[in-house]
N, C-alpha and C positions, 0 to 999 in steps of 0.2 A: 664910715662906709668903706675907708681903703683899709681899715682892718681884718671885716667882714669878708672883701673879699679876699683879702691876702689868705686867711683860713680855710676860703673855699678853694682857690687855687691850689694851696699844700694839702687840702684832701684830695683834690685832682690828682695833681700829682703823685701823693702816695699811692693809690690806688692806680694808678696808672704804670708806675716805674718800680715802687718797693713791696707793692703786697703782692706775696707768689700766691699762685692759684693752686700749682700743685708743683711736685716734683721728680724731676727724671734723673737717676742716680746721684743723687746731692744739687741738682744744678735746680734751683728756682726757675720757673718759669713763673714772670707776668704778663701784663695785660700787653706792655710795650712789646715783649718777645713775640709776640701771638700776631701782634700789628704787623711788627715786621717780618715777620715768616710769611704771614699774607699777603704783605706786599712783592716779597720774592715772587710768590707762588703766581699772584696775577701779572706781573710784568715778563712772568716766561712765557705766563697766554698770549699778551702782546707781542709781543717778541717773536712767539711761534707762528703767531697769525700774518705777520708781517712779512719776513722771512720765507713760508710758505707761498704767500702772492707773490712773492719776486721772484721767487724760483719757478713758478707756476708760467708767469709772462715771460722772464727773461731765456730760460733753459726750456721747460714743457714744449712749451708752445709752439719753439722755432725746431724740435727734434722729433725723429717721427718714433714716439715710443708708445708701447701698450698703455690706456687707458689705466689699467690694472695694477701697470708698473709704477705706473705716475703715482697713483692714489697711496699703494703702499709706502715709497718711500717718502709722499707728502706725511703720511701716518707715523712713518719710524721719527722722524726730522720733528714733530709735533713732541712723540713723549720723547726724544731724548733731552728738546730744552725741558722741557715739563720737571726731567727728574735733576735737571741742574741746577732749575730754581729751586727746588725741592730741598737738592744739599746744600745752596746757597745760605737760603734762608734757616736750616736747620745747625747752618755755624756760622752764622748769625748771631744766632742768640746763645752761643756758646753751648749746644745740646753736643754731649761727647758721639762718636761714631757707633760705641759700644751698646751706645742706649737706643740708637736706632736700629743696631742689629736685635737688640731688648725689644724692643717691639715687634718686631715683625715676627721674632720667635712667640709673642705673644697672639701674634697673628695665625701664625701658623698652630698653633692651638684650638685658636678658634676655627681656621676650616677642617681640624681632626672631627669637631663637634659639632657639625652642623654645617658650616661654607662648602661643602665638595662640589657640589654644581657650578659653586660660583668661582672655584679655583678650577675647575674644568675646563670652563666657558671661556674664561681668562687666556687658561693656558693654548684653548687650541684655538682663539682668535692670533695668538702667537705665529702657530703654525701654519695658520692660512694663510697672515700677510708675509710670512717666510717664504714656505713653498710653493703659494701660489699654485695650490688645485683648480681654487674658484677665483674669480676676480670680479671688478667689479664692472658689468655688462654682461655677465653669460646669463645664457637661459637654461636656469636648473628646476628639475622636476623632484622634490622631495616629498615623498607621502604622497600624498594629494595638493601641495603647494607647488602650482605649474608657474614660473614669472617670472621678471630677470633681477638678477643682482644691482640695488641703488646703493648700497654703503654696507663698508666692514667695518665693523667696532671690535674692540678688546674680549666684547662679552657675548654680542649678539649681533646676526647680519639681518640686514634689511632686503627681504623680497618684493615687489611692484608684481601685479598678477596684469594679466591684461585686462582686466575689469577695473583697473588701476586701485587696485584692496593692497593694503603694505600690512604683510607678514612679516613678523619680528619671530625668528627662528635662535635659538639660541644654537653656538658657535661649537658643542662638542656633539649636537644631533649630525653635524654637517660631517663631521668627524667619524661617527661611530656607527654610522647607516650609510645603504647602501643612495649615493644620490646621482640621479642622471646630469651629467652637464653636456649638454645640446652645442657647446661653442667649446670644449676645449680640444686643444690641436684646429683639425679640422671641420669648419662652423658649417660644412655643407652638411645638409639631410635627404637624407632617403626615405621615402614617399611609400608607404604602401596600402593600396586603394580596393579593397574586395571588390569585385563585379558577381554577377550572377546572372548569365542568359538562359534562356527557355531551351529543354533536349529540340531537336530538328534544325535551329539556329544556325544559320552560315557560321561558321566560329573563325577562319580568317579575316571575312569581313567583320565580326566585332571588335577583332581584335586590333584590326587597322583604324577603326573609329575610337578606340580607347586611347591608343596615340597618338590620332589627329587632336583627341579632346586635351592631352599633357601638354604638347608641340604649340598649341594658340597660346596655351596660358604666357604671362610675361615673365612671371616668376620661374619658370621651373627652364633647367640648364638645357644647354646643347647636347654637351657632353659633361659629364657622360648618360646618353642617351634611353628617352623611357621608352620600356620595353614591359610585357606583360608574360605573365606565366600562366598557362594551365596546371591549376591547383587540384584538381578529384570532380569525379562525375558525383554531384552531390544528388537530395534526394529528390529536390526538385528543379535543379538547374546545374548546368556546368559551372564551374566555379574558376572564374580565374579573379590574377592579381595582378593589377598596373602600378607598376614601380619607375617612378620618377623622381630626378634630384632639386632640391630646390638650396640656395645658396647660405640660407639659415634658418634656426628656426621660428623666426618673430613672427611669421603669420602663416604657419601651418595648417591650423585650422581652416581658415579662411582661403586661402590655395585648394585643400583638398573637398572645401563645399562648392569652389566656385567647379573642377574640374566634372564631380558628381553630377553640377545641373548639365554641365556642356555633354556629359557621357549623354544622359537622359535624354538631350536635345537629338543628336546624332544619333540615337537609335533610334527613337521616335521617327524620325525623316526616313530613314533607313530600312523601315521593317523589324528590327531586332527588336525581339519580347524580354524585358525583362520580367522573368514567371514570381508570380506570390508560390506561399509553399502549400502543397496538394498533399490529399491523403484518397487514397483506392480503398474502397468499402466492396468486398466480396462476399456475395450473401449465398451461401450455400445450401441443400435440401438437410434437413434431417437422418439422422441413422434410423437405420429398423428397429433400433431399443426401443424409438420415442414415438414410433411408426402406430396406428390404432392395429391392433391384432384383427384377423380373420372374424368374430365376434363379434365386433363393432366396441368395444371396451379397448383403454388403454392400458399402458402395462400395469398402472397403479391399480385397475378392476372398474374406476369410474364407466357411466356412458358418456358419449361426446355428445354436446353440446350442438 
């Protein structure tokens, strides 16, 4: 029995310590190398993860910094243990520098021939957590993806819509189109609310009721103060525009339907029509072309009817 497994142990072990699986410029790799590069690689996770919390409670938390700020350099602080383990474990197992730069050259081959999107995505998740266009809480409008920023990755950012729908946007559209960000600099927004009164309409008094309607709301600022524009004598109504600031844009929507019912309400009280749209039907006599002749025949020679 103890010889049995003596044999099975020294096939363990072979297969574990002396059979190489493959090789990287003369250097065998085995099974052990592979162990131990793994271990490097998940004890930087740890590491990173630990590290991260502490800096998160003991620095974040007592310093009053952008939300944004925080995330990115939690993000930079992540992959640079990441690429420590990385070299750790890679001379470790004695793999030379040269072979690593051999690969990546290898790498880089491969996005000549197919990876371009994903060496894109990559690079300008780079530039995001660099320059910080977008961060993480703005409310950006891309395409038709209206919703605020939950996470920036390497490759792809994460949008939350208010329907709470998470759009996975990849990170060089954000780059290479045109995108609205609603919070960067200044998070306040400006409000603009079409109206449409009936021609004969007081139009001072609608216009004082459009402002009394922005003035209730809670959301919408002091200063700087709404104020309405006449827009064009349209075809079936004067046409103005109530412009008001509200302090961001999270519930925009929802501000400018609550202000619409309160306009609604105050005209109603008020007298103020707001007109549906009209059309004038002029119905004119005939020319003498089409007129019956003297005869009683029309111009065609018919009798009438």
């Amino acid at each position: 029995m103890d010889f049995w497994g003596a044999q099975v142990w020294d096939k363990i072990s072979y297969y574990y310590k002396d059979f190489v699986l493959f090789k990287i410029q003369d250097v065998g790799i085995t099974l052990s190398h592979l162990v131990v590069a793994l271990v490097a690689v998940l004890l930087s996770l740890l590491i990173s993860k630990i590290l991260r919390s502490m800096l998160q409670k003991q620095v974040f938390d007592k310093m009053d910094m952008d939300e944004g700020l925080k995330y990115a350099l939690s993000r930079f602080l992540h992959y640079l243990i990441l690429i420590l383990g990385i070299y750790i474990g890679l001379t470790t197992v004695n793999i030379p520098l040269g072979a690593v730069i051999g690969l990546f050259a290898v790498i880089g081959v491969g996005i000549g021939f197919g990876l371009q999107n994903m060496a894109s995505n990559f690079i300008s998740g780079v530039i995001l957590l660099l320059e910080r266009p977008i961060k993480i809480g703005d409310r950006l409008e891309v395409g038709d993806v209206w919703g605020d920023v939950k996470r920036i990755n390497l490759r792809t950012t994460l949008i939350q819509t208010p329907d709470h729908i998470s759009i996975i946007v990849p990170n060089s559209i954000l780059l290479e189109n045109a995108v609205t960000n609603y919070s960067y600099g200044d998070a306040r927004l400006r409000l603009r609310i079409p109206v449409g009164i009936a021609y004969g309409s007081d139009c001072d008094k609608a216009t004082a009721l459009m402002i009394e309607a922005a003035q209730e709301h809670d959301r919408v600022l002091d200063v700087p103060a709404p104020k309405t524009w006449f827009r064009e004598f349209g075809d079936s109504s004067l046409n103005f525009e109530l412009l008001c600031w509200i302090p961001d844009a999270a519930r925009k929507f929802d501000v400018i339907s609550d202000i619409n019912h309160q306009i609604d309400r105050l005209f109603r009280a008020n007298g103020i029509e707001i007109p549906f749209p009209q059309r004038d039907l002029h119905l004119r006599s005939a020319s003498t072309s089409l007129r019956v002749d003297a005869t009683g025949k029309d111009p065609a020679g018919s009798e009438p009817s």
